[in-house]
C-alpha positions in Angstrom: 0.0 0.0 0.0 1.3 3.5 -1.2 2.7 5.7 2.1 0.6 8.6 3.0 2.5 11.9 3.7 1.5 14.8 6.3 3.3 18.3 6.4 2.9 19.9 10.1 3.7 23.7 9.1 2.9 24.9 6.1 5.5 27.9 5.8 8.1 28.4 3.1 10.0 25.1 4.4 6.6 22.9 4.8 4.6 24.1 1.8 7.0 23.6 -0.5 7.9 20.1 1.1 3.9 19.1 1.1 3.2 20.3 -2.8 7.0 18.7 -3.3 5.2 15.5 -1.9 2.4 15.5 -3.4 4.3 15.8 -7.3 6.4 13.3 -6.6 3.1 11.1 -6.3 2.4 10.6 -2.1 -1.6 11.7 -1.2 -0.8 14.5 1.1 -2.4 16.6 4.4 -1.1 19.4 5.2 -1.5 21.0 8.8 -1.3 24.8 10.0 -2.6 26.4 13.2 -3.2 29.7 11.3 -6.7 29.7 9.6 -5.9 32.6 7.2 -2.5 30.2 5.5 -4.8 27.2 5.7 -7.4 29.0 3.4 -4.9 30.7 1.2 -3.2 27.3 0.3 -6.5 25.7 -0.1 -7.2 28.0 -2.6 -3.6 27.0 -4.4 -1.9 30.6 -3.1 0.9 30.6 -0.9 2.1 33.7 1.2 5.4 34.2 -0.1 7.1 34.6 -3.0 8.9 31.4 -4.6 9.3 31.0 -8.1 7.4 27.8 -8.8 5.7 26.7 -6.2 1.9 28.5 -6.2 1.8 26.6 -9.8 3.0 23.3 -8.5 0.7 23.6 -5.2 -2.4 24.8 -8.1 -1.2 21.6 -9.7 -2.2 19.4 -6.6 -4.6 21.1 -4.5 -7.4 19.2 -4.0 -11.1 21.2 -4.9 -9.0 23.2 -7.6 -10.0 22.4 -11.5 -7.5 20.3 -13.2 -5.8 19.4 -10.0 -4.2 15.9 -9.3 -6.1 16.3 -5.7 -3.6 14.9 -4.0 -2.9 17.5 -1.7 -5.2 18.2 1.3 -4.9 20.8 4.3 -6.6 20.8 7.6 -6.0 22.3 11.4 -7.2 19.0 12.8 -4.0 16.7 14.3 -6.2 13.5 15.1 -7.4 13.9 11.1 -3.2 14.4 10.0 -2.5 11.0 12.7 -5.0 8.8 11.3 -3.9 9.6 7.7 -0.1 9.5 7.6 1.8 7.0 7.7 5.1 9.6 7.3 4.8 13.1 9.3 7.1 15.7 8.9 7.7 18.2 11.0 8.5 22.1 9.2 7.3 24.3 11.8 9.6 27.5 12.4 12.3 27.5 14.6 13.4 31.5 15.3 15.7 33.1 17.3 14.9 33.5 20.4 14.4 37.2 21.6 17.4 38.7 23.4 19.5 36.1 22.7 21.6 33.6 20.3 19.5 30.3 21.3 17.5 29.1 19.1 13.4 29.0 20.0 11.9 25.3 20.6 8.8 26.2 21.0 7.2 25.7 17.9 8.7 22.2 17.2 7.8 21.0 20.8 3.9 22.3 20.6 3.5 20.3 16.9 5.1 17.2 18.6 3.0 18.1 21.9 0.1 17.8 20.2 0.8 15.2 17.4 1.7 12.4 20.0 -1.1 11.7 21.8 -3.1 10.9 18.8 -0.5 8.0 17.2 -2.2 5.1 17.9 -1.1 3.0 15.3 2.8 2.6 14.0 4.5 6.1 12.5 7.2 7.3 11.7 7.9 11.3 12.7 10.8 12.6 10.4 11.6 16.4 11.8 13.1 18.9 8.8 13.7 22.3 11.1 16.5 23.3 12.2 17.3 22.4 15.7 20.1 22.7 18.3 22.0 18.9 18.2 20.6 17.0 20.8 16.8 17.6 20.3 15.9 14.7 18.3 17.0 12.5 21.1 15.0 14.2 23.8 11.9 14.4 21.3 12.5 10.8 20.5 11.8 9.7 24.0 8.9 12.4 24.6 7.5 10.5 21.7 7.7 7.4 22.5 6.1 8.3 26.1 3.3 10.4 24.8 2.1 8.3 21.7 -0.3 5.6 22.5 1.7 3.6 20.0 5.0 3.9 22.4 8.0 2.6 20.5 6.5 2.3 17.0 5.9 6.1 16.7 9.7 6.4 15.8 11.7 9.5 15.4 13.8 10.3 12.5 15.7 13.3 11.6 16.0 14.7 8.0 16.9 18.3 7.5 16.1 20.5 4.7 19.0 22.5 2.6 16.6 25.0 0.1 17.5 28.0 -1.0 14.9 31.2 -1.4 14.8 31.3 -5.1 15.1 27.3 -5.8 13.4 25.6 -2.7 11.3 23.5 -5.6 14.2 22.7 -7.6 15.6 22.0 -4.5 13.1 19.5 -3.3 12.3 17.9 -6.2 16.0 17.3 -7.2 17.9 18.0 -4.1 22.3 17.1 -4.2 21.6 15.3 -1.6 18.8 13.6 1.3 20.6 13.1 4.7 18.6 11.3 7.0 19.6 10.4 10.6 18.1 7.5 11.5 18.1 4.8 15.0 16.3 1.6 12.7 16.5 -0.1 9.2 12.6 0.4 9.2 13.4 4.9 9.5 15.3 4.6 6.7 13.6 1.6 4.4 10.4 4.2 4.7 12.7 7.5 4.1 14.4 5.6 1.1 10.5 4.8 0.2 9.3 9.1 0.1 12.5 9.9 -1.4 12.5 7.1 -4.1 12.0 9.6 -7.0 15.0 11.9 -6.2 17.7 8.9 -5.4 16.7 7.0 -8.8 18.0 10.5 -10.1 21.1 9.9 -8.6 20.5 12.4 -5.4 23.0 10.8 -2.9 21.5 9.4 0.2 22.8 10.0 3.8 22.0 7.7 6.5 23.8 8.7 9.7 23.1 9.5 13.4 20.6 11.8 15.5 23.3 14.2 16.3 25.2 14.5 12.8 21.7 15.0 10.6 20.8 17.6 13.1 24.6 19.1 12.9 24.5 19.1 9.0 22.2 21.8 8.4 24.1 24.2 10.6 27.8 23.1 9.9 26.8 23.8 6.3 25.4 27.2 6.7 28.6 28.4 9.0 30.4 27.2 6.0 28.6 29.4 3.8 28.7 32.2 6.0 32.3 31.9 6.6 33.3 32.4 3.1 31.4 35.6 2.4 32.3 37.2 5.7 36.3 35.8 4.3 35.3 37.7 0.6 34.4 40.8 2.6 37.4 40.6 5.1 39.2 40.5 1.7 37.3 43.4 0.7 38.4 45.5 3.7 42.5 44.6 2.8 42.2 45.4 -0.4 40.2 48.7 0.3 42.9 49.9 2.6 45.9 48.5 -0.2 44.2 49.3 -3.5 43.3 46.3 -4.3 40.4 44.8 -6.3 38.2 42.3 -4.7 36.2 41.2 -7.8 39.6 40.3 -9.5 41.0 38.2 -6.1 37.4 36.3 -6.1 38.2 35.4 -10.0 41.6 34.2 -9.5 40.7 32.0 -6.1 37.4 30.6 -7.7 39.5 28.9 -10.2 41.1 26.6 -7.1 38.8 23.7 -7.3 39.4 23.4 -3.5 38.1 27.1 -2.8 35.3 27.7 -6.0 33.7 30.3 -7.3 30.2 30.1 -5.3 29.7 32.9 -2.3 32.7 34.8 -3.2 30.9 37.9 -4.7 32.2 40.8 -2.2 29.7 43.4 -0.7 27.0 44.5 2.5 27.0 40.3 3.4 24.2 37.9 4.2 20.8 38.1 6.0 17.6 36.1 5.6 15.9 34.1 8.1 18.4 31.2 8.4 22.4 32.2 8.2 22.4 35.0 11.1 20.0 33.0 13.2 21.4 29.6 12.7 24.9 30.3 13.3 24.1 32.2 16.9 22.7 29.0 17.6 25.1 27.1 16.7 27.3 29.1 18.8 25.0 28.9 21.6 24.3 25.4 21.3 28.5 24.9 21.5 28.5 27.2 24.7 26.3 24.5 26.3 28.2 21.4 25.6 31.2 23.1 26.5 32.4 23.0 23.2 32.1 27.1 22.9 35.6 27.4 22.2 35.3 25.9 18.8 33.2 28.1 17.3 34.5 31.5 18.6 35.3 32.0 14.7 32.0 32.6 13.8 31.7 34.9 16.3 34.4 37.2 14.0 32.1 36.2 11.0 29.1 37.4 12.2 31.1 40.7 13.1 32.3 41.0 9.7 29.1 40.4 8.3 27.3 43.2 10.4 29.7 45.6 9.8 29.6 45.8 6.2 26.2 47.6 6.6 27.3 50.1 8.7 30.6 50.5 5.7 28.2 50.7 3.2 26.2 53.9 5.2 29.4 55.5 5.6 30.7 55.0 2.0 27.5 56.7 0.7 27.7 59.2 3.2 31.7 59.8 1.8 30.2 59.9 -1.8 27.7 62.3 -1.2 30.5 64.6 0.2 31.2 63.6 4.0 28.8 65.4 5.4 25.2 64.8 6.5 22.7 62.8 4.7 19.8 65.9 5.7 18.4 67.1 2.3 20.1 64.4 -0.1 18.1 62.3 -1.6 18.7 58.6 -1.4 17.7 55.6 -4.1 17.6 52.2 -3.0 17.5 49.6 -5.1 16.6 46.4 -3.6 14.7 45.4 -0.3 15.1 41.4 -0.2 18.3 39.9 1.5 18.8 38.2 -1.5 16.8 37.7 -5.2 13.8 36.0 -6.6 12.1 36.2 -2.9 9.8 38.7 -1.2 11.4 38.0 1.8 13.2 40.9 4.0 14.2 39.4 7.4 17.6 40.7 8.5 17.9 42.4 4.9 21.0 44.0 4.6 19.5 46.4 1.9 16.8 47.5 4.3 19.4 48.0 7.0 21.6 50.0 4.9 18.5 52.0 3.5 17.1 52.2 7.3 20.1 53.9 8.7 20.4 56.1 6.7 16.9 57.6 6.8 17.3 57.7 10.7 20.5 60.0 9.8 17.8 62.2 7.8 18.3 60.9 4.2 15.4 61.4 2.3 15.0 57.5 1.0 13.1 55.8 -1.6 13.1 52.0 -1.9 12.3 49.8 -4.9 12.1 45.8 -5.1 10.5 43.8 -7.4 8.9 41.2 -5.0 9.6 42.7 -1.5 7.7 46.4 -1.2 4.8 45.1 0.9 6.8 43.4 3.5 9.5 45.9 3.6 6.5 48.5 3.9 5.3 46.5 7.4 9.2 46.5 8.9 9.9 49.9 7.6 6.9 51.8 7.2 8.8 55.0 7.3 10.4 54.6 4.3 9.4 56.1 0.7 9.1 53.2 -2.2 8.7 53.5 -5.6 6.6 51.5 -8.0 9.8 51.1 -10.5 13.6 51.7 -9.9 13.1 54.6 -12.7 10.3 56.3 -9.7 12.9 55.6 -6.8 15.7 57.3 -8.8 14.0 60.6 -10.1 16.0 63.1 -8.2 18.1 61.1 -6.4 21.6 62.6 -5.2 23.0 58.6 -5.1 22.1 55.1 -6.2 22.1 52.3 -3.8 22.1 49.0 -5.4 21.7 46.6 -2.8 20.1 43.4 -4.0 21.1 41.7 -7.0 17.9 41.4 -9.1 18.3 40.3 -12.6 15.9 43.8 -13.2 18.9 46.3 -11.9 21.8 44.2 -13.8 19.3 44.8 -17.1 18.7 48.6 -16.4 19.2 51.0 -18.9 21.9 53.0 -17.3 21.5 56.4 -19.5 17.6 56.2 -19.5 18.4 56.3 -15.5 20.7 58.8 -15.3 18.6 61.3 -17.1 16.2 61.2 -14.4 18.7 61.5 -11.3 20.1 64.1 -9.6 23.7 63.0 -9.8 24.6 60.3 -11.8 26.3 58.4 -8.9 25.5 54.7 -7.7 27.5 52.7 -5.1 27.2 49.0 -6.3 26.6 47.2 -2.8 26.5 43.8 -4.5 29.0 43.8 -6.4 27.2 42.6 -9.5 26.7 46.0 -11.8 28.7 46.1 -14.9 31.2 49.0 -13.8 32.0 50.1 -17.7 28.3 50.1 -18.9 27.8 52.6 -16.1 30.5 54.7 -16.3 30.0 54.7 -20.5 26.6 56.1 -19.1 28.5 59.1 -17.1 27.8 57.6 -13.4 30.8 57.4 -11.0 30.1 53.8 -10.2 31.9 52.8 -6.7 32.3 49.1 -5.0 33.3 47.6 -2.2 37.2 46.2 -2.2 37.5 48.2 -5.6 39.7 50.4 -6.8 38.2 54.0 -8.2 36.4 53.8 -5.0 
């Protein structure tokens, strides 16, 4: 008999993962506490942007014309425990206020509430990202609280998407580690993830504390090579250096790569700031805190490129005060093809300096309305021609395929002063100045 699937959490991580599910052929029940998601999805809309994913959830949806009708949502646990046969757990797991640990509290409600209704062998597979340790203290609060005891079993199988390819990511992912404690775990994980490891998707099968570890060592990783790019940056600021040239020449070391070595105002999102903290919390508590104090200098770096990117337009615009100059911003999103703004270096940058009295406008293609809640005092444009009318400089601050295509003199004839400060990186420095703009970068020279 085929497995049935349930996703409890339908945000970014669990809606993709439930319409991901339901594509690759499982019948699918999807659970959220919030009424307003639950109705949205049902009607095949999600509340984010993610290139591809309202179409494949439209695809599925059960009730919607031409859907499969495969995938199902409810608020009901006792309906999602007598249907699955495979639950996976996506619920959010945020930082926790005031501090670096992360917040349990949503993962320990949805398996709160999920256990006392397993009557019947299951298998609960948790995707968030947790301090290591948790899936063993969850394993035995499941295996207490489910009337089932020992056969509702614990597995642990984190996610690796990225905002702007979670589908692709899903469907096709470069790899499915799954940490595991019986050949039955992974016989059923091998089962969901059939489709993806006939692909050649390599398969993982380790320990509790090692899949939970993954997730985190991987994103430290990450982080510590574009905080290293921008340390880099800062050298070859103060030596006349170029960074974009030193990124080329140590991307060609098939050791190093190319990937995250584009030099500028540094990462933010909902998962790199948050998830390194609490790894570094997390170390603090084994007593393993002195291992990680690096990423204590990489979060440093990564903060204060913000602040260097407010004072290099502050420098460009004369070295004075930013009262009376007028201030484009192009980009609200911490990173391309996604609306979403948490920890956005772009909206940092463009919120400073509006608290030092710039006059600033802010254009995204996907992110005004949720930049508008977290920064409602800011101006924003319905086009990046609209935020630059008038504009004494050009922020470019995420790298939208839109800004690299701009038409650099149709721009210039509507601003002020033809200068932009290229926060990303990613402009094409000799289209711009062709254009007459004094175009200025991070770790470059002609800054």
């Amino acid at each position: 008999m085929a497995l049935k699937i349930t996703v409890i959490g339908t945000g970014y991580l669990g809606a993709t993962h439930a319409a991901a599910m339901a594509e690759l052929g499982f019948e699918v029940l999807g659970l959220d506490v919030v009424p307003e998601k639950i109705e949205m999805l049902q009607r095949g809309e999600v509340p984010m942007y993610e290139p591809g994913l309202e179409e494949l959830l439209r695809k599925h949806v059960a009730g919607i014309e031409g859907s499969s009708g495969r995938l199902r949502f409810t608020m009901d646990f006792a309906e999602v425990a007598a249907f699955g046969d495979v639950h996976f757990v996506c619920v959010n797991t945020p930082q926790k206020h005031g501090e670096y640990a992360c917040d349990m509290s949503y993962v320990d409600s949805a398996f709160a509430q999920l256990a006392p209704h397993l009557t019947r062998p299951a298998l609960v597979v948790g995707k968030s990202t947790v301090p290591v340790g948790s899936a063993d203290r969850l394993a035995r609060e499941l295996a207490a609280n489910a009337p089932a005891g020992a056969e509702a079993e614990l597995a642990w199988n984190p996610e690796f998407l990225r905002e702007g390819f979670a589908v692709k990511d899903t469907l096709h992912p470069d790899r499915i580690v799954v940490g595991v404690r019986s050949a039955h775990a992974e016989k059923l994980l091998r089962e969901v993830y059939a489709g993806p490891i006939g692909e050649g998707s390599p398969f993982v099968v380790t320990d509790f504390p090692t899949s939970e570890l993954v997730k985190t060592a991987a994103n430290s990783f990450l982080a510590t090579k574009i905080s290293f790019i921008n340390a880099m940056a800062e050298v070859c600021e103060a030596a006349g250096g170029d960074v974009v040239k030193l990124a080329e020449a140590l991307g060609y070391d098939d050791r190093i790569g190319k990937k995250f070595l584009r030099a500028g105002i540094g990462f933010g999102g909902g998962c790199l700031p948050k998830d390194i903290r609490a790894f570094m919390a997390r170390a603090g508590e084994l007593g393993a805190d002195q291992a990680l104090t690096f990423l204590r200098e990489i979060d440093s770096i990564n903060m204060r490129r913000r602040g260097q990117m407010v004072e290099m337009a502050r420098e460009a615009l004369g070295g004075g005060s930013f009262l009376g100059k007028r201030v484009a911003v192009l980009g609200a999103t911490f990173k391309p093809d996604s609306d979403d703004v948490r920890d956005s270096p772009a909206l940092n940058v463009a919120g400073q300096i509006h608290l030092q009295g710039g006059q600033v406008t802010v254009y995204d293609p996907k992110g005004m309305e949720n930049a508008a809640r977290l920064f409602p005092t800011l101006a924003y444009a319905e086009s990046a021609v609209e935020a630059v009318r008038g504009a004494d400089v050009v922020l470019h601050l995420t790298e939208w395929r839109e800004f690299r295509e701009l038409d650099a003199q149709a721009l210039g004839e509507v601003a002020s002063n033809r200068l932009i400060l290229d926060g990303r990186n990613a402009l094409d420095p000799e289209i711009w100045r062709a254009a007459g703009w004094t175009y200025r970068a991070m770790g470059r020279p002609g800054a």
